[in-house]
Residue, then its C-alpha position, 0 to 999 in steps of 0.5 A: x703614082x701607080x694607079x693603072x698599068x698600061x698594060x692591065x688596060x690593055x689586058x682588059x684588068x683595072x691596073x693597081x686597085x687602092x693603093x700602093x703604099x711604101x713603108x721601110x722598103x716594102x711596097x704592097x698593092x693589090x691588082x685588080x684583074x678582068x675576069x676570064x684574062x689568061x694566065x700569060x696577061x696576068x703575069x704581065x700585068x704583074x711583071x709591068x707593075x713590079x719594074x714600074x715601080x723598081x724604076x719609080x722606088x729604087x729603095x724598094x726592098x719587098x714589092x707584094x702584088x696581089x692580084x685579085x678580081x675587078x670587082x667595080x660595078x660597070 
């Protein structure tokens, strides 16, 4: 359902790595980020991925997105 923002395309990240999974209102994903991005793409990514799925899951109560390093082999 969320497997990759637009924007983290665009931002050179990966969009939401694994999956993000809903249970009793709380919604947890990882973003996987290119390495190097500035700190404005980063928060982004996060603000893109977070309306995106309010707008997808209007029971969410808890949205965590962490981000970390794409670590896929190219």
């Amino acid at each position: 359902m969320f497997a990759r923002s637009p924007c983290a395309r665009e931002a050179g990240g990966r969009g939401l790595k694994a999956s993000a999974r809903r249970r009793h209102g709380l919604i947890a994903a990882k973003l996987a980020m290119r390495q190097g991005m500035a700190l404005a793409e980063v928060a982004a990514v996060i603000d893109d991925a977070d309306r995106r799925i309010r707008d997808a899951v209007p029971t969410a109560r808890l949205v965590h997105l962490e981000p970390d390093l794409d670590r896929t082999p190219a």
